[in-house]
C-alpha positions in Angstrom: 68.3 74.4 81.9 68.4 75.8 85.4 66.6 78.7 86.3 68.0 81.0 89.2 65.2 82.8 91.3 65.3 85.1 94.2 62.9 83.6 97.2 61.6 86.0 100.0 59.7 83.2 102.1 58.6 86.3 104.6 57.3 86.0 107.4 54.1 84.5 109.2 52.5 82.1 106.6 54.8 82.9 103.9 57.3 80.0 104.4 54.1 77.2 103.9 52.7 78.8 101.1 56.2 79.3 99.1 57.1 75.7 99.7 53.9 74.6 98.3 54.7 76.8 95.2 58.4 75.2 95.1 57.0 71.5 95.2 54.3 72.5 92.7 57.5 73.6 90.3 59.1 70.5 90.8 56.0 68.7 89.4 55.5 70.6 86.5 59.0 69.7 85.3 60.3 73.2 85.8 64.1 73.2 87.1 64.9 76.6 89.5 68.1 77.2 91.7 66.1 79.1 94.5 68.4 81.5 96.0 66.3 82.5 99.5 66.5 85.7 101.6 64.8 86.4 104.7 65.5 90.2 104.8 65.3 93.0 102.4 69.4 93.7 102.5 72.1 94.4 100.1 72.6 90.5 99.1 68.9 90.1 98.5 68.8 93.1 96.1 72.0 91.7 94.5 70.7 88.3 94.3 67.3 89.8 92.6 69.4 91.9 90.3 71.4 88.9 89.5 68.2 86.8 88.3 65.6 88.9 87.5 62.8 87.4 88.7 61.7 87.5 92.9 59.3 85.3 94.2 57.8 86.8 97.7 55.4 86.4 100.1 54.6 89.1 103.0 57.1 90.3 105.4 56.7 91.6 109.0 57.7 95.2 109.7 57.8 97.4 112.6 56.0 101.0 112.2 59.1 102.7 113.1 59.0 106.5 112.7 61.8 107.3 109.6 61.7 103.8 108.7 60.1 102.7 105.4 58.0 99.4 105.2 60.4 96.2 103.5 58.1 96.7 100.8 58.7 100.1 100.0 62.6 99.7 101.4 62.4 96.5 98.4 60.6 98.9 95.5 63.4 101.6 96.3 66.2 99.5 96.1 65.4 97.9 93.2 63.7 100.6 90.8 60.2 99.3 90.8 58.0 101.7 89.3 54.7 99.3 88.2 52.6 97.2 89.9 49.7 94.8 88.2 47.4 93.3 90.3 44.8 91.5 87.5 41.7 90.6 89.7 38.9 88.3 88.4 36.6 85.6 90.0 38.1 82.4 90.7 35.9 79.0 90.7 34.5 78.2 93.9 35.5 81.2 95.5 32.5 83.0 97.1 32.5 87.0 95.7 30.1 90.1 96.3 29.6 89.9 92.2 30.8 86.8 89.6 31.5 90.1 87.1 35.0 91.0 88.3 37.9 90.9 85.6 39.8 94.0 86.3 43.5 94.5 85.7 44.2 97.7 88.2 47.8 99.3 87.2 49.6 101.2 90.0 52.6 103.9 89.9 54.8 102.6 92.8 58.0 105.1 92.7 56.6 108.0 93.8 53.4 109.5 95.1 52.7 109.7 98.8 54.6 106.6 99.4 58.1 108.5 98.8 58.4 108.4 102.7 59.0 112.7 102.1 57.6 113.7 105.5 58.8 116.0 108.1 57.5 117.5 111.5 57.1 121.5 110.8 56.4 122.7 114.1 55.3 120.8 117.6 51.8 118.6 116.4 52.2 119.7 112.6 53.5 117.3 110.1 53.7 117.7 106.3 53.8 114.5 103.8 55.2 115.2 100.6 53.4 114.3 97.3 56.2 113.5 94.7 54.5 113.5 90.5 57.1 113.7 88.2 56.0 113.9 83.8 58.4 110.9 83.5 57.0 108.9 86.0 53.6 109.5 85.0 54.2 108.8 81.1 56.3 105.6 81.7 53.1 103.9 83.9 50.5 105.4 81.6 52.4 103.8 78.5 52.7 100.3 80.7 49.0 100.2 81.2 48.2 100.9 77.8 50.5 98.3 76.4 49.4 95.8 79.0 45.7 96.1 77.6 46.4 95.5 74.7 48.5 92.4 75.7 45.5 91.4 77.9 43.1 92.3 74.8 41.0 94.7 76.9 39.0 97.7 75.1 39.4 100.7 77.8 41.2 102.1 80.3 39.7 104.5 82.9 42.6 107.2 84.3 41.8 107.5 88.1 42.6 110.7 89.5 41.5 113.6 91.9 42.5 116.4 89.7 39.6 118.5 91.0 41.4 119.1 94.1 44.8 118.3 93.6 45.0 119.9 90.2 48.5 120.0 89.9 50.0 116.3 90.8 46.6 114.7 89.6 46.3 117.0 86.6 49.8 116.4 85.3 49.2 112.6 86.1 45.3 112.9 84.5 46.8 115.3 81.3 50.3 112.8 80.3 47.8 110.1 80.5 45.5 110.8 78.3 48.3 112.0 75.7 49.9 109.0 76.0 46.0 107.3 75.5 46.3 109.4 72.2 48.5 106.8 71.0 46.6 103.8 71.3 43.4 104.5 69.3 42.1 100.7 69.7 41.8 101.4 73.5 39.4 103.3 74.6 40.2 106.1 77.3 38.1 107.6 80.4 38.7 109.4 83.0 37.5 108.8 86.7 37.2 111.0 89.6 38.8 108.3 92.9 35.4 108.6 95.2 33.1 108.4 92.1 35.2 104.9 91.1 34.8 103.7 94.0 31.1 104.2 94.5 30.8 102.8 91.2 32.8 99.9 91.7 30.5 98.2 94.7 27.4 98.9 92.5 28.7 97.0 89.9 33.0 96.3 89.0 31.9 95.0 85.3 32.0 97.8 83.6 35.4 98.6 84.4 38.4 97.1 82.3 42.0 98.5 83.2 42.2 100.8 85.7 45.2 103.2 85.5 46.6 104.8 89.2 48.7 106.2 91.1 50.5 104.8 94.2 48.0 106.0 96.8 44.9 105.3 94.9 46.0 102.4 93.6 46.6 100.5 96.3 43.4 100.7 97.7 41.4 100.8 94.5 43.2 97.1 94.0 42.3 96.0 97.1 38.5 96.8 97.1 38.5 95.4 93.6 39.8 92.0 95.2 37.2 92.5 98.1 34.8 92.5 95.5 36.1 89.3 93.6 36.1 87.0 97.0 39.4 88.2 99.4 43.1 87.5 99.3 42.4 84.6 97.3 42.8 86.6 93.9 45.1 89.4 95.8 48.6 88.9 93.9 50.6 91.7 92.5 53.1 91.8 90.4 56.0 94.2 90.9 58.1 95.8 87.2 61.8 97.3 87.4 63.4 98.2 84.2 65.1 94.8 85.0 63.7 93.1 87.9 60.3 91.3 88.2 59.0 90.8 91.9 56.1 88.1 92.2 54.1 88.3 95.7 51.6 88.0 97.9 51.1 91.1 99.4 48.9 89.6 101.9 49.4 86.5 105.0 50.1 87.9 107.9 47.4 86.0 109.4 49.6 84.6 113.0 46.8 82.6 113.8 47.3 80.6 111.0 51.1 80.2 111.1 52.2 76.8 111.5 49.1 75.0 111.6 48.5 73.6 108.1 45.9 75.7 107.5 46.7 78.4 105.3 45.9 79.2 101.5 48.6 79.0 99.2 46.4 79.5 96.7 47.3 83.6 96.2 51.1 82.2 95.8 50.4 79.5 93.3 48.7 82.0 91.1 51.8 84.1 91.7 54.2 81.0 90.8 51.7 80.6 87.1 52.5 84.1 86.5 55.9 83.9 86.9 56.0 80.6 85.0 54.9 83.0 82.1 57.3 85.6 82.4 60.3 83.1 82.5 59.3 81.5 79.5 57.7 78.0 81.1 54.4 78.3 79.1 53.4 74.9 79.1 54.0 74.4 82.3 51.8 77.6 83.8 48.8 76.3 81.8 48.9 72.8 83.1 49.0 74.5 86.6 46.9 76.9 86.2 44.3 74.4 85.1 45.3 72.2 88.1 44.5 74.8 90.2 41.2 76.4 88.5 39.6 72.6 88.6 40.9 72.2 92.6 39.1 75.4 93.5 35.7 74.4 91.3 36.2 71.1 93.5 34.5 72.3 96.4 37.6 72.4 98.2 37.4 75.1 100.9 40.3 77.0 102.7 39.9 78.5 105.9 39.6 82.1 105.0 36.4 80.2 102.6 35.0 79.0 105.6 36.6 75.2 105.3 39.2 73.4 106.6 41.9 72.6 103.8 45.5 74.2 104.1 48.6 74.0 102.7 48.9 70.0 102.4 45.1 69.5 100.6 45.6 71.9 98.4 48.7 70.8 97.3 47.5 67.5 97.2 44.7 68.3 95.6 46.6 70.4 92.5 49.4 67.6 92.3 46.4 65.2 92.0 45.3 67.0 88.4 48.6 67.0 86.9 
């Protein structure tokens, strides 16, 4: 049976790294009718509304004053409100510490990232910092129901409650009754700085990390600092109806169009959504592909080697 899927090649190296994942679907056996976009637009969001499921790599976009980012503009139009980006050591991938397996959950509707900002008087700006009850139940319940799913034992709440004790304290409080819930989970709480002061002395002793928008998106990327770079840097984007694969990372122009960008973030991406449409078989065998290419030795040129888009492909298509 065909499967329709929305595909946002983006911009830069996003074209060479989705056709690698395309070619790898192919070899896997896996049939998809890949409707592509280049823009975030009205037939984009209809065509991910029509199929549920977007595949996307990184977009450009201007910093234009009253203009949200295409991936904000994206998680708007759609309803995202959840955002996954499970970070743990890959094989042959150098790291800071061989001890990262974090899952970092991240409120995306709301926050700081609302695009609420206005000029009060000449020089003087004000950003608005939007923390609804619903909002913060609905992500607290995801990333307690995602633990479980990943069988992980605790979830730290990240939060600055101590000064913003009204957003962060409604986020920290509905949290931690929702935690209530879940008695096989353990539940902590964690002040932003002091997480991230513990996390360079030592990420294993973290599990699921639970945020908001702002603090989650850099708490996820430091965590995939730590684990070795954009290699493990995928996210996963929930709707109520819509699931949006990416790679929020590859700009990288020096790169584009030379052969020698990693398309290893997007094929993790692609196992993912294998997953999520039902192609279980078919993730595994790729995901073991790609685990034993990366224990290879094989380097890409953010590792320091020389191997792009072709060897790697070659190299996963080779252990299928």
């Amino acid at each position: 049976m065909t499967r329709p899927i929305t595909l946002v090649p983006g911009d830069w190296i996003g074209p060479e790294i989705c056709q690698v994942v395309q070619e790898l679907f192919v070899a896997v056996d896996v049939d998809v009718a890949w409707d592509e976009h280049h823009r975030i637009d009205d037939a984009m969001m209809a065509s991910a509304r029509r199929t549920g499921v977007v595949l996307k790599a990184r977009m450009a976009g201007e910093r234009t004053v009253g203009e949200l980012p295409p991936s904000v503009r994206l998680r708007k139009g759609l309803g995202l409100w959840g955002q996954v980006r499970y970070v743990r050591n890959l094989p042959g991938v150098p790291a800071r510490f061989d001890s990262v397996d974090i899952g970092v959950v991240r409120e995306i509707s709301e926050d700081i990232y609302t695009g609420l900002e206005h000029e009060t008087a000449p020089g003087v700006f004000e950003q608005v910092k939007l923390t609804t009850a619903e909002a913060c139940e609905r992500i607290a319940r995801f990333a307690f129901l995602e633990a479980r799913r990943w069988d992980r034992k605790r979830v730290h709440i990240v939060h600055k409650s101590n000064i913003m004790k009204m957003s962060d304290g409604l986020f920290l409080r509905t949290a931690q009754a929702v935690a209530a819930e879940y008695p096989d989970i353990a539940c902590e709480e964690v002040i932003v700085d002091a997480l991230c002061m513990r996390l360079v002395k030592d990420p294993s002793q973290f599990d699921v990390l639970l945020c908001g928008n702002l603090f989650g998106d850099i708490v996820a990327d430091l965590v995939t600092g730590l684990a070795g770079g954009i290699a493990t840097a995928g996210a996963t984007n929930y709707g109520d109806d819509v699931v949006v694969f990416e790679n929020p990372h590859g700009k990288a122009p020096e790169l584009t169009g030379t052969g020698r960008a990693n398309p290893v973030p997007m094929i993790i991406q692609g196992i993912n959504l294998l997953h999520h449409i039902g192609e279980g078989d078919a993730a595994r065998r790729l995901a073991q592909a790609t685990m034993d290419t990366l224990g290879s030795g094989l380097k890409t040129a953010d590792q320091g080697g020389d191997a792009g888009c072709v060897a790697v492909r070659d190299a996963v298509l080779g252990r299928l």
